[in-house]
N, C-alpha and C positions, 0 to 999 in steps of 0.2 A: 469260406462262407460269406456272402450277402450282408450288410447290415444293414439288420432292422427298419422297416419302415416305421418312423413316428408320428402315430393318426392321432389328431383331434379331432373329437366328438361335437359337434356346436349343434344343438335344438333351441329352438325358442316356441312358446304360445304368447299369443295376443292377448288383448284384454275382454277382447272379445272371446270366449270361448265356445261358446257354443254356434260361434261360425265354423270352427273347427270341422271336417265333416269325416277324417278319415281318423283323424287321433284325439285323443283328449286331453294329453301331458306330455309334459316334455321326456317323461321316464319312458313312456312308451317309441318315441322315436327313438330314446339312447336305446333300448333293448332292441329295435331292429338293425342301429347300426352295427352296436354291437354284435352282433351275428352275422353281419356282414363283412367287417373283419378277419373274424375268427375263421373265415369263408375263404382268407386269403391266404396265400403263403406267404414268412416272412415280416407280417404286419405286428406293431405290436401297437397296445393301444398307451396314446402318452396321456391325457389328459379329455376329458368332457367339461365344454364349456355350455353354459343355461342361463337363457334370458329370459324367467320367465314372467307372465305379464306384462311384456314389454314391443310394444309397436314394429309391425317392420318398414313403416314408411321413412328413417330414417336409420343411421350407424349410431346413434348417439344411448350404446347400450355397454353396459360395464362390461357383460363377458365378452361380448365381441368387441371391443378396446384392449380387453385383457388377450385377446387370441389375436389381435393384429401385433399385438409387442412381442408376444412370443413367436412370432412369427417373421419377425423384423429379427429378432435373438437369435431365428435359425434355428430354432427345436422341434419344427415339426416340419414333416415332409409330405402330406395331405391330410384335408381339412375334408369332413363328411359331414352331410348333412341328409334331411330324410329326402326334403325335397329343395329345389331353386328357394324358394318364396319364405321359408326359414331362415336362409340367410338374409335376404332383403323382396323387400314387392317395389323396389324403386329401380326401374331400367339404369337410370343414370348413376344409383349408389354400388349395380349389380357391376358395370360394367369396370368403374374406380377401385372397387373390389382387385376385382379377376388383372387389373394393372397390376394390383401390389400385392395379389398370388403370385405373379410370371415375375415380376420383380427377384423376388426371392425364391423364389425356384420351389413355388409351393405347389400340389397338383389340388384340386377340388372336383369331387365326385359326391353329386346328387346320386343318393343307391332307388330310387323308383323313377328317375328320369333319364339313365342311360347318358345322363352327363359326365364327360370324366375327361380333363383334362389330362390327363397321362398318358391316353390312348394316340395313337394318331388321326384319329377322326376325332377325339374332341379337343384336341388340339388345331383342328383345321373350324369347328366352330366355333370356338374362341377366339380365331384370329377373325372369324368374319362378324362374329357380334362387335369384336373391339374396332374392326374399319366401319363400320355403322355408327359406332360410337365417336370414332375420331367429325366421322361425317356430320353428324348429329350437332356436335361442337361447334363444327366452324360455321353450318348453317344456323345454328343462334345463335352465334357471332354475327355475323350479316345481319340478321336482326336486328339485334342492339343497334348496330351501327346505323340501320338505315332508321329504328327510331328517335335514334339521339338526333340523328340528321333534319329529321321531321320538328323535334320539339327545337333546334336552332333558330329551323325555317320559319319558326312560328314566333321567333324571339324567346322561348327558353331558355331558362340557365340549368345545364344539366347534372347542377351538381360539383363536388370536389371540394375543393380550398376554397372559401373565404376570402377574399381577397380583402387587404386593409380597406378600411372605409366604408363597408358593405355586413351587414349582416344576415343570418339566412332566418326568414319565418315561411312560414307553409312553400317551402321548395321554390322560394322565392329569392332574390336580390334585395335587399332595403336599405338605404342610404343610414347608416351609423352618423349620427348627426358631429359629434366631437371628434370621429375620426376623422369624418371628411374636411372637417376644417382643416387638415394637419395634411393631410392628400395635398390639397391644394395650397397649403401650404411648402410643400416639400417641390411643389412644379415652378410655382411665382421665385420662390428662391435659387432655382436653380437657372430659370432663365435669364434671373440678376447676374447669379457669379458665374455661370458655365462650367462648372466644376462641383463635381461628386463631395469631392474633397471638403470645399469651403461648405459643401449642403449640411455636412457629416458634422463638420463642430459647430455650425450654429444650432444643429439639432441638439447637441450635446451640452452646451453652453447652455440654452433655455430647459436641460435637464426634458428635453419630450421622448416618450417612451414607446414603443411599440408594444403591443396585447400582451406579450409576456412580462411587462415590465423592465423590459431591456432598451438600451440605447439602441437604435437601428444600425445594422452594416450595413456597410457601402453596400453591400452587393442584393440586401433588401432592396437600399432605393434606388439602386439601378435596375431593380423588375419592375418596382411602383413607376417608373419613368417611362417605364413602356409596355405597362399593362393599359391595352385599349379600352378593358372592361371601365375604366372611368369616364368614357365618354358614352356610353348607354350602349357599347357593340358588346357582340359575342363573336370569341374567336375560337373555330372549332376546325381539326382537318384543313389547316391555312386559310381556311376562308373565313370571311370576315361578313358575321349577319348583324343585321339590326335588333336588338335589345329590348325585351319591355321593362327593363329598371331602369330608374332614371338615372342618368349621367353626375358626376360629381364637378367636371371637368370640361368647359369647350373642348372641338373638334380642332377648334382654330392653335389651341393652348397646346394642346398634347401632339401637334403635327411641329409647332416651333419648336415641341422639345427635343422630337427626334432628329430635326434638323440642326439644332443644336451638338445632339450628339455624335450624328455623323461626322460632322464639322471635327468635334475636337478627335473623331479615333482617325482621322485623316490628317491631322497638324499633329499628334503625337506616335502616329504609327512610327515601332523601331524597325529602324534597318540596319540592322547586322545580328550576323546569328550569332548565338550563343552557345559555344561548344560545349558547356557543363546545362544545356536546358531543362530544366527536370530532373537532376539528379542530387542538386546539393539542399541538403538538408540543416537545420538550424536545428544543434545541439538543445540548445535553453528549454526551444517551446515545442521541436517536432516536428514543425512548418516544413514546406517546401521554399526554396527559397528562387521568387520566379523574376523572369527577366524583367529590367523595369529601365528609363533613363532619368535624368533633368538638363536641363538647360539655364546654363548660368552664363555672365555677362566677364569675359575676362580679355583686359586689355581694348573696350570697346566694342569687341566679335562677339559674338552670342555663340556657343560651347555646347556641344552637348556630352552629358556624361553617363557611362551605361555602368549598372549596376543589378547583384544578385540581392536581392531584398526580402527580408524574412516574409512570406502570407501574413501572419498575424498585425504585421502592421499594416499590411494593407483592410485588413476587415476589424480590426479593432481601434487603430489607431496607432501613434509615431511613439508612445509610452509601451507599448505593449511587449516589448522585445528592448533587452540593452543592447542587443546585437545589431537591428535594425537592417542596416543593407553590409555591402562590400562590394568594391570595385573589381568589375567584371573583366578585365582589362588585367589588373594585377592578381588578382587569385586564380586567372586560365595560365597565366605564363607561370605561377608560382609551383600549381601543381605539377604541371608539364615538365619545369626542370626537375622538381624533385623528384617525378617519376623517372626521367630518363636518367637522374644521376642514378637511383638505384637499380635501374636496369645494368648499370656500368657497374656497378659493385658489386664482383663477387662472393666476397665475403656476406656479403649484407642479404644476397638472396639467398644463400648457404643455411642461413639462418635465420631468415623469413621460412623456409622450407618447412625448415625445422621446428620453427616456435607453429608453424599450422597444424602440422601431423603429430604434435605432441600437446598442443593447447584441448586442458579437458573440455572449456564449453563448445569445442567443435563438436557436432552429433559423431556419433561412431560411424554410423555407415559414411560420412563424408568424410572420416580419417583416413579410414582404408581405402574410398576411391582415389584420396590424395596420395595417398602410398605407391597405389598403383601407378601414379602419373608420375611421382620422384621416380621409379625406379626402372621404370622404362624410357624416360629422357633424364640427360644426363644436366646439372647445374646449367652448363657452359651453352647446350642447346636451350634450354629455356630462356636463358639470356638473350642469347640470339633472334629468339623468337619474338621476344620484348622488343627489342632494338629494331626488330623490323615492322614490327605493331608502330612505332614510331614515326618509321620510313615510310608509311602504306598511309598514316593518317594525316600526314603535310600535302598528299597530294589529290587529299581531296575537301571538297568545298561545300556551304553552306548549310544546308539540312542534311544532307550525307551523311557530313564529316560527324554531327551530333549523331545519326543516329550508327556510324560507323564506333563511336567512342561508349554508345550505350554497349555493348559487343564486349566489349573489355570492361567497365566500369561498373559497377552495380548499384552504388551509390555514395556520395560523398557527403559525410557529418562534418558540418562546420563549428566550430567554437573558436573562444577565442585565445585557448589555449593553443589545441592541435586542431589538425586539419584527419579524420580516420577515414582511411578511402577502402570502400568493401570492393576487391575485384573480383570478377566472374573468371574461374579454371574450367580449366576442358579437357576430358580422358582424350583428347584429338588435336593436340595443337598445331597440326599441321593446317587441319579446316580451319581453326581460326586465324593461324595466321594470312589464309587466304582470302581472309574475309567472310567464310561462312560462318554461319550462328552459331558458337557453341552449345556445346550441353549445358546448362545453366547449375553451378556448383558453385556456391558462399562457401567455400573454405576458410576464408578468414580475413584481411586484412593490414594494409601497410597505415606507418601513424607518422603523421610527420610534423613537425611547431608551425604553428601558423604564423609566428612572429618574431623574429630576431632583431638586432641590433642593425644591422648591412641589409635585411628585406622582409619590410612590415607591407603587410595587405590590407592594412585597415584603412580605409578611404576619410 
């Protein structure tokens, strides 16, 4: 036998009543549905929801809140109503609706309108009120767009973020008179030192704050550095219009800044890849620890030195982290041997195996897919596999090779104890040893000291 279909009842009245022209309560529409029902085979009734007194030009109504959770719950399997306009009188609340009926695999049948998404014909107008609807969207999208376009053309500011310096009164721009001192201040300094950097502690030094009361990031004053809105433009859809707020900043000022800028990401662009790029993480604070260099004076040659460097010190400062950077140079060879020695050790992958398919915080379902993968390859094959993951990644270069190494590596936690590397298993190590993408599986992880007596990585 069939299981029961679970109908919900939803009626509403207005505040209006006496526009009403066919009923006059909402007990009268539950009694017609109710019989309509009962009319059904199969159907059993779950619940009646009543809003009554309550507008239908909006959703903002308790029982229809209370019938869309339960309906998101999956407890009912059509929603009845007497007519359309009970549920909603708003084409666009009608049609957001009947989305997140189909969503959930709800049917809804108007019983005097021959509406009934269940049927195949009101299923086929459903989908054509919903392509109307889709239509409907994108052409007041277009809209918006072409009048945000208009209000640029005309020097509008159409809104958003606030930018430092500026406050907003009647949907306007207005020059914040103590911030824009600091605007410009924050441009005149940096065309002095040419560096973010030295911008950051003089900010820091004179204790100047940004709106929340915080020391500004670097990565603040490099938007303020080349947000145009200071020079009286608006930048909208890459195009750059004329403004009716007034400027904080010369045109002349804010053009040397970027040329300033350019300047230094073209004298300090790195060249050479870094095979751990995005993957190693700084235990302390969480950080990504992203590629970075310096350039120091040794022996009278000017040096350059590359380095994996906690984020936090870059956006907080050189205190923010004890860890700070490490040398990119000695922590790529350090892991690399230690991985390929324990590829060579049998013993040691014996029971890496082991400590994974028995370690309780691995989820269960990822024990048992690791199960599957011990016991269909043998130690000695996986080893092999290892050793040739090794072979495959000497011979190839640059941006490749990093993203050849993401394939196998899933992430590397720095401290300065151990080094804990999460690698990526695959129910297929055949594909990956060919290079195809594995099945993405955190099984678990290899730990190794990041620092001995005979080979320290700390820069």
């Amino acid at each position: 036998m069939n299981k029961a279909k679970q109908c919900a009842i939803y009626t509403r009245v207005s505040t209006d009543v006496q526009a009403e022209k066919e009923f006059s309560s909402c007990e009268a529409q539950e009694e017609k549905i109710r019989a309509f029902i009962q009319s059904q085979n199969n159907w059993r009734m779950y619940k009646v929801y009543s809003d009554a007194g309550c507008t239908g030009a909006n959703t903002n109504r308790p029982a229809l809140q209370e019938l869309l959770e339960d309906i998101k719950q999956k407890k009912i399997d059509i929603i009845l109503a007497y007519k359309i306009d009970r549920l909603t009188r708003s084409p666009k609340d009608f049609y957001q609706l009947i989305e997140v009926f189909d969503k959930y695999q709800t049917d809804f049948i108007s019983i005097t309108e021959r509406f009934d998404t269940s049927t195949p014909a009101g299923r086929l107008l459903r989908n054509i009120m919903l392509t109307f609807a889709q239509f409907e969207r994108e052409l007041t999208s277009e809209r918006t767009k072409d009048k945000l376009l208009e209000r640029v053309k005309k020097g509008m500011w159409n809104g958003g973020h606030t930018s430092y310096g500026y406050e907003r009164k009647s949907k306007k721009l207005i020059i914040n008179k103590k911030e824009a001192e600091i605007v410009r201040l924050i441009f005149e300094t940096y065309l002095e030192t040419g560096s973010i950097n030295e911008l950051y502690d003089l900010l820091k030094e004179k204790n100047i704050k940004n709106r929340q009361g915080k020391i500004f990031s670097k990565e603040h004053l490099a938007l303020i550095l080349r947000n145009i809105t200071y020079t009286g433009k608006i930048k909208y859809a890459g195009q750059i219009y004329r403004g009716i707020h007034q400027p904080i900043i010369s045109q002349e000022l804010f053009e040397i800044a970027q040329k300033t800028h350019k300047r230094r990401i073209k004298k300090f662009r790195i060249y050479r890849d870094f095979l751990f790029g995005g993957l190693i993480k700084c235990k302390e604070c969480g950080y990504t620890m992203s590629a970075c260099f310096t350039n120091k004076h040794r022996n009278g040659k000017l040096k350059r030195y590359y380095y994996y460097r906690c984020t936090s010190v870059n956006k907080k400062g050189w205190q923010a982290c004890s860890i700070k950077e490490v040398s990119a140079e000695r922590i790529e060879n350090y892991i690399l041997e230690n991985l390929e020695r324990i590829s060579l050790d049998k013993n040691y992958i014996e029971n890496l195996v082991f400590r994974l398919n028995h370690n309780l915080n691995t989820p269960y379902e990822d024990r048992i897919e690791l199960s599957k993968v011990c016991s269909k390859f043998s130690v000695e094959t996986i080893i092999s596999i290892l050793q040739s993951f090794f072979s495959a990644l000497f011979t190839k270069k640059g941006f490749e090779r990093n993203l050849f190494t993401k394939r196998f590596i899933r992430e590397i936690i720095y401290s300065k104890e151990n080094i804990k590397i999460n690698l990526f298993y695959s129910g297929n190590f055949k594909n990956f040893s060919a290079g195809k993408s594995p099945a993405r599986l955190q099984a678990g992880g290899a730990e190794i000291p990041s620092e001995n007596k005979e080979n320290s990585i700390f820069s």
